[in-house]
MARVEXZA-447756 format. One record per residue (C-alpha): residue number from 1; residue in three letters; y, z, x. Coordinates in Angstrom, 2 decimals. Layout:
NODE     n   res         y         z         x
NODE   NUM   ALA         Y         Z         X
...
//
This chain:
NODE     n   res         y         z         x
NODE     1   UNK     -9.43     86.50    215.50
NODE     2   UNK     -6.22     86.06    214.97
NODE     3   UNK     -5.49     83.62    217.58
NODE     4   UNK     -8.51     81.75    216.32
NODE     5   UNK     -6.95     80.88    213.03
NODE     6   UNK     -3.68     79.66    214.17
NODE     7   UNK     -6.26     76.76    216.10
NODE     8   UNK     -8.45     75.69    213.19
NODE     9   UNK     -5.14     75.54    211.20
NODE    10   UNK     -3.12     73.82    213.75
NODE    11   UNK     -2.60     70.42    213.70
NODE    12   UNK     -4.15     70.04    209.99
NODE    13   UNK     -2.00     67.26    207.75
NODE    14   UNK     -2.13     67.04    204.20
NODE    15   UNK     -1.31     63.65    203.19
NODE    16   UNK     -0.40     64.57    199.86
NODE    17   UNK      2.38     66.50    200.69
NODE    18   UNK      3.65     64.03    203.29
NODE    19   UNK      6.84     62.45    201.42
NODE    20   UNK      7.38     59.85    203.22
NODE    21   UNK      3.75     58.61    202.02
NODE    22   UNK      3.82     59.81    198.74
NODE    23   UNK      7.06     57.12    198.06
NODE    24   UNK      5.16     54.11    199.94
NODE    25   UNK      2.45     54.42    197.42
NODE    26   UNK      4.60     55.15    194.46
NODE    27   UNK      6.54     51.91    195.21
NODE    28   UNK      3.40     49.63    195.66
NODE    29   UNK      2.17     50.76    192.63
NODE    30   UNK      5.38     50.13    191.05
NODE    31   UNK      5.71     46.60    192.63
NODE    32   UNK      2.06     45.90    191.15
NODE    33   UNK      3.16     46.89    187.89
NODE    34   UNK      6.10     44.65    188.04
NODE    35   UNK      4.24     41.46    189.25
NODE    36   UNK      1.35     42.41    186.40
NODE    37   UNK      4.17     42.63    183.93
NODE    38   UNK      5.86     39.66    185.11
NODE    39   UNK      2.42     37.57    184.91
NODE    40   UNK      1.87     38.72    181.24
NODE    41   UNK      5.04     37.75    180.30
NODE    42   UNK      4.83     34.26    181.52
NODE    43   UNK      1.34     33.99    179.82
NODE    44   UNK      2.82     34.92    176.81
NODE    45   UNK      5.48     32.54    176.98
NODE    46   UNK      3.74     30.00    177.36
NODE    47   UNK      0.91     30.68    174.72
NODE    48   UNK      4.15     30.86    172.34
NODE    49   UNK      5.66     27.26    173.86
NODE    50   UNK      2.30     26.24    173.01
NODE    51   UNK      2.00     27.25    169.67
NODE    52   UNK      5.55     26.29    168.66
NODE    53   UNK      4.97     22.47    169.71
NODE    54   UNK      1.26     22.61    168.27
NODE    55   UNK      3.12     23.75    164.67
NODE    56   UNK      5.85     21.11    165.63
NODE    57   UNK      3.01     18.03    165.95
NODE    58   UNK      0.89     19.46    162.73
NODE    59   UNK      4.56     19.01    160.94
NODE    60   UNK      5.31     15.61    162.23
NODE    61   UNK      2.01     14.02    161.01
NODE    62   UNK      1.93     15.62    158.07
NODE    63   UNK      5.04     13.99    157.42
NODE    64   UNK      4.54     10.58    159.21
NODE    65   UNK      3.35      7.81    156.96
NODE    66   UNK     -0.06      6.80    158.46
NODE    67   UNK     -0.29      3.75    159.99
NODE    68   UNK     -2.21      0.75    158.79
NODE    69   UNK     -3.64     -1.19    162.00
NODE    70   UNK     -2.36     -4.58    162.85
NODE    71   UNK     -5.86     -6.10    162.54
NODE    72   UNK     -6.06     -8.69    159.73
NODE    73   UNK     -9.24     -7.33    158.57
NODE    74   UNK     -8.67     -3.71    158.52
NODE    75   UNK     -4.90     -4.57    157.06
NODE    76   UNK     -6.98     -6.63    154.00
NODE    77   UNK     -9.61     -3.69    153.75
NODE    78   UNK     -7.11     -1.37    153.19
NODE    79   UNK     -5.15     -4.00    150.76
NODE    80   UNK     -8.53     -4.41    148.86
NODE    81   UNK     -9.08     -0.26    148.75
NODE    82   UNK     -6.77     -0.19    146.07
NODE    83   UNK     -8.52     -2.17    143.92
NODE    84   UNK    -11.78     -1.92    141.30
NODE    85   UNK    -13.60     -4.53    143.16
NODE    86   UNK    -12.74     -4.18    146.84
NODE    87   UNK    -15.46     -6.74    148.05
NODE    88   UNK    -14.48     -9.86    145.85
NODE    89   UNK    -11.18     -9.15    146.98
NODE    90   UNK    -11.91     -8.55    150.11
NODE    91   UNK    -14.33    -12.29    150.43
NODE    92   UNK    -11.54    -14.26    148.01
NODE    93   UNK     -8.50    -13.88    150.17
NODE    94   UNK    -10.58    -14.07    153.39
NODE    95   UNK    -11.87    -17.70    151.88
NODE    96   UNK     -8.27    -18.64    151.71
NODE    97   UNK     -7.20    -17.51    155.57
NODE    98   UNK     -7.19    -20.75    158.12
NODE    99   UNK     -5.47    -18.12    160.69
NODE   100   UNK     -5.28    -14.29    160.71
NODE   101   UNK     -2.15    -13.77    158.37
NODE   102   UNK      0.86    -11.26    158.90
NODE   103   UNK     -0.52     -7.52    157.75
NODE   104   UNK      1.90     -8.04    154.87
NODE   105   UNK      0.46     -6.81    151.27
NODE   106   UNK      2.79     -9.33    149.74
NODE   107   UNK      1.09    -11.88    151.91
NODE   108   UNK     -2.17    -10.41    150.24
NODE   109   UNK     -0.78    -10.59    147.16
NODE   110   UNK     -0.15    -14.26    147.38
NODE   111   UNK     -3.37    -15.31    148.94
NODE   112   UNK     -5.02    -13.09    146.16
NODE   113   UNK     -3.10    -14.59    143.30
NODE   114   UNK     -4.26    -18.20    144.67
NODE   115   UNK     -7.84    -16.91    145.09
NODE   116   UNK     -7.42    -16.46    141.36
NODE   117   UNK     -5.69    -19.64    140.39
NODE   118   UNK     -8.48    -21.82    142.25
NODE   119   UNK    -11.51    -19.79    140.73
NODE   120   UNK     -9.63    -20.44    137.02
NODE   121   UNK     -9.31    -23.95    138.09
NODE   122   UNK    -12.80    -24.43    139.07
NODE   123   UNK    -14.32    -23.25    135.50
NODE   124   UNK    -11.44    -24.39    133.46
NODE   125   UNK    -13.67    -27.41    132.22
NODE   126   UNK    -16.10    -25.29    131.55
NODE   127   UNK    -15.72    -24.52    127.72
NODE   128   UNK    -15.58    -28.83    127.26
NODE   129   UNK    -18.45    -29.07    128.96
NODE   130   UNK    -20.68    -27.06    127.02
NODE   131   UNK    -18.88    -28.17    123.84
NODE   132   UNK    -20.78    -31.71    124.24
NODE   133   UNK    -24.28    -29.80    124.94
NODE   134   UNK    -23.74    -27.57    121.84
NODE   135   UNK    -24.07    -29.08    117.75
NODE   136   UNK    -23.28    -25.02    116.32
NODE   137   UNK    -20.37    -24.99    114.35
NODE   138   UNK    -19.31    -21.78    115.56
NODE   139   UNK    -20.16    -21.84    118.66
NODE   140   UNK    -17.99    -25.03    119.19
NODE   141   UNK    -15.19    -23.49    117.07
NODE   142   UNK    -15.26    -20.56    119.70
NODE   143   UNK    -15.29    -22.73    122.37
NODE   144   UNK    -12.19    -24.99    121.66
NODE   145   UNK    -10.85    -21.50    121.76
NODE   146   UNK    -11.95    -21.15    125.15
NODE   147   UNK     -9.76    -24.50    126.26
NODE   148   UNK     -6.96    -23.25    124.66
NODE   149   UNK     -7.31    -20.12    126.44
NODE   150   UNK     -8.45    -21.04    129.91
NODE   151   UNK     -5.52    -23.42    129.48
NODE   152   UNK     -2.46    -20.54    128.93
NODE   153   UNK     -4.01    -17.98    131.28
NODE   154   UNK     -3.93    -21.10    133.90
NODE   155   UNK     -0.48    -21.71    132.95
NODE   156   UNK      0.75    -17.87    133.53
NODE   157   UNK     -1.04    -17.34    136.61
NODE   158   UNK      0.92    -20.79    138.01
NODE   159   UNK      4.04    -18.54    136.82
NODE   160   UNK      3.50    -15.96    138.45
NODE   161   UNK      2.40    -18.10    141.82
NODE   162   UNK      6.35    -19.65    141.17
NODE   163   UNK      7.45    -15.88    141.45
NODE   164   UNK      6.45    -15.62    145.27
NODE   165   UNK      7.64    -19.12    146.63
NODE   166   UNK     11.06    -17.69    147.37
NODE   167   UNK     13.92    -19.40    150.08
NODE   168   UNK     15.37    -18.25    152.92
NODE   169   UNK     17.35    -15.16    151.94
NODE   170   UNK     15.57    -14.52    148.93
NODE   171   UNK     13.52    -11.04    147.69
NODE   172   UNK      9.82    -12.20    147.45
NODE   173   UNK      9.34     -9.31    144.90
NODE   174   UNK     11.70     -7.64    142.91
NODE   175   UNK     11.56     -5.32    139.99
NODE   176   UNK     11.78     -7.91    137.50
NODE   177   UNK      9.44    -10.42    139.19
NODE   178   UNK      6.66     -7.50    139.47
NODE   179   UNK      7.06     -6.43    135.39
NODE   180   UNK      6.89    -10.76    134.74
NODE   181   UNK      3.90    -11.18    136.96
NODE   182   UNK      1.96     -8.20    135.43
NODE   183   UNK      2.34     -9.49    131.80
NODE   184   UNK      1.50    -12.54    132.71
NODE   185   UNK     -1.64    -11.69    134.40
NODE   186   UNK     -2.41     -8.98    132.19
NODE   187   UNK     -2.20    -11.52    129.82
NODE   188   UNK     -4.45    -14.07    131.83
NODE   189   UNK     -7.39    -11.20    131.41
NODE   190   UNK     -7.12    -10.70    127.81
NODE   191   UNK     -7.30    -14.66    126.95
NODE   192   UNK    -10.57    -14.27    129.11
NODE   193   UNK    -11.63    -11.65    126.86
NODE   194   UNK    -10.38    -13.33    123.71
NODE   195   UNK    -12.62    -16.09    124.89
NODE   196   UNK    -15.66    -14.06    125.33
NODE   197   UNK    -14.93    -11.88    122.52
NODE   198   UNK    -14.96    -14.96    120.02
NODE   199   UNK    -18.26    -16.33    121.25
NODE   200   UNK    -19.68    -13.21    120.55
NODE   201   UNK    -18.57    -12.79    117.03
NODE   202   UNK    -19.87    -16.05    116.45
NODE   203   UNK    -23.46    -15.31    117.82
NODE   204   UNK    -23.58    -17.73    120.24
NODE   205   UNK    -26.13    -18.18    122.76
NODE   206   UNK    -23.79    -19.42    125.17
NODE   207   UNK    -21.80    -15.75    125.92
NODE   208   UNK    -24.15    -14.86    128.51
NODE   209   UNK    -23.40    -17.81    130.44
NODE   210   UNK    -19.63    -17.85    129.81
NODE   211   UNK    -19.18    -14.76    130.69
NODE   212   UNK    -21.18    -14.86    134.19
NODE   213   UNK    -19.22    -17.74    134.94
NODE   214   UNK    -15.79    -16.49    134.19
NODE   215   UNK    -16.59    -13.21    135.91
NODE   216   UNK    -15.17    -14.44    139.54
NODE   217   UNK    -12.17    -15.18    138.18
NODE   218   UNK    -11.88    -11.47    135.70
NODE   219   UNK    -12.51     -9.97    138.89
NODE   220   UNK     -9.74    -11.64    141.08
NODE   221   UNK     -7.23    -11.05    138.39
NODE   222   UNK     -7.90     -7.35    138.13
NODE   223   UNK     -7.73     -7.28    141.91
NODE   224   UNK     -4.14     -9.37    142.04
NODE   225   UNK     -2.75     -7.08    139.11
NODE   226   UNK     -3.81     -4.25    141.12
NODE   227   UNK     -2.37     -4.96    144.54
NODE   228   UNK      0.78     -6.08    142.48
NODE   229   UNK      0.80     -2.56    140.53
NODE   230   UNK      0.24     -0.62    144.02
NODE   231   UNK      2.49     -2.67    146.03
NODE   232   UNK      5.21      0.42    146.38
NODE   233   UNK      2.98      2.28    148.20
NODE   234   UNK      1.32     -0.04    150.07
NODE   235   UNK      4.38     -1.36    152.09
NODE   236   UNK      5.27      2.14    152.22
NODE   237   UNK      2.33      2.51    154.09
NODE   238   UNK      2.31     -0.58    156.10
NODE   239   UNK      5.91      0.56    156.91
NODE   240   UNK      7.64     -2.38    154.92
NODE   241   UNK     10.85     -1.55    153.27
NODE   242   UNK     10.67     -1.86    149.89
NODE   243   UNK     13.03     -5.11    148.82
//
C-alpha cells in the first residue's frame, strides 16, 4: 500500500508552486499593465491637446473682428444693414455703380450721398411747378417755402459732397468733416419736413403729393446720415483703419 502511494504521487507538478512560472506570469501581467497605462495616458493627452486648442480657436474668434466679404453686393448689404431703409439704400447706390466699387463704406458713403443729391435735384422744381397749377393763397405761400427749402437742403448736401473730394494725402473723413456733414444733412431732412409741415398747416390738398414725391429723397438722406453716424464701426469691421 505503501509502495502504491509513493506512484500515484510521483511525478505530480503543481504549477502553482513552480517559481520560476509564477514570475513569468507576474511579469506579463505587469508588462500589460504598463502598455494599458501607457495607452491611457496618451489618450488622455491628447483629449487635453485637443481641448486646449479647441478653447484656444473659440478665443480667437471671439476676438477676431468678422470679416465682411469682398463681394460688392454683400459689402453694400452689409453697408445698407445699418440703416432704417436698407432696400432704397441698397437700389440708390447700386443705380450709381458703372463697375463693382472697392468694399470701402466711405466709398458707400459717397455714392449714397450722390444718390441723395440727384433724387433732391430731380424734384427740386417741384414746389414751382405746382405753384402755377395752384390759385390758394396758402397753399402757394407754403409752397414758395418749399423753393426756399429744397434750395438750402440742396446747397448743404453739395457741402457735404465737397467734404469727400479730398487729394492725394488727404483724410477723406475726419472728426470734424463727420460732425459738418451730419448737421448739414440733418439739416437737409428737417427743411423737408419744414416743407411738408407748412403745407399741412395750411390745409392744402397738395401734401399728399409732396410728400410722396419727396419721400425718395427723405429716405436716402436718413440712409447717408446713417452710414455716416456708423462709419466707426463699419471700417472696423471691414478692417479699415480708422483715419
Amino acid at each position: 500500500m505503501e509502495s502504491m502511494n509513493l506512484v500515484k504521487g510521483y511525478g505530480k507538478i503543481n504549477l502553482s508552486e513552480d517559481p520560476a512560472s509564477s514570475l513569468s506570469t507576474r511579469r506579463a501581467a505587469h508588462k500589460r499593465r504598463l502598455t494599458i497605462a501607457l495607452i491611457f495616458t496618451l489618450f488622455l493627452t491628447l483629449l487635453i491637446c485637443a481641448l486646449v486648442g479647441a478653447f484656444i480657436h473659440a478665443s480667437n474668434s471671439k476676438d477676431r473682428t468678422p470679416s465682411v466679404s469682398s463681394n460688392s453686393a454683400d459689402s453694400l448689404k452689409a453697408v445698407c444693414a445699418v440703416t432704417q431703409h436698407p432696400e432704397s439704400c441698397f437700389d440708390s447706390i447700386s443705380s450709381l455703380q458703372s463697375s463693382p466699387p472697392k468694399p470701402d463704406p466711405e466709398q458707400f458713403l459717397n455714392l449714397s450721398l450722390q444718390a441723395t443729391i440727384r433724387e433732391l435735384n430731380n424734384i427740386s422744381s417741384l414746389p414751382k411747378t405746382l405753384i402755377s397749377k395752384v390759385n390758394d393763397p396758402g397753399t402757394v405761400s407754403a409752397l414758395k417755402d418749399c423753393v426756399s427749402l429744397f434750395d438750402d437742403a440742396l446747397s448743404q448736401l453739395n457741402q457735404s459732397a465737397e467734404l469727400l473730394k479730398v487729394g492725394p494725402g488727404e483724410k477723406a473723413l475726419t472728426e470734424k468733416k463727420v460732425k459738418d456733414m451730419q448737421t448739414w444733412i440733418s439739416a437737409s431732412m428737417t427743411d423737408q419736413d419744414t416743407c411738408l409741415e407748412g403745407l399741412d398747416e395750411m390745409g392744402s390738398p397738395l401734401v399728399g403729393e409732396v410728400k410722396a414725391r419727396v419721400q425718395n429723397a427723405k429716405e436716402y438722406m436718413s440712409n447717408t446720415l446713417a452710414i455716416l453716424s456708423n462709419m466707426p464701426s463699419l471700417l472696423q469691421k471691414f478692417g479699415i483703419t480708422l483715419h
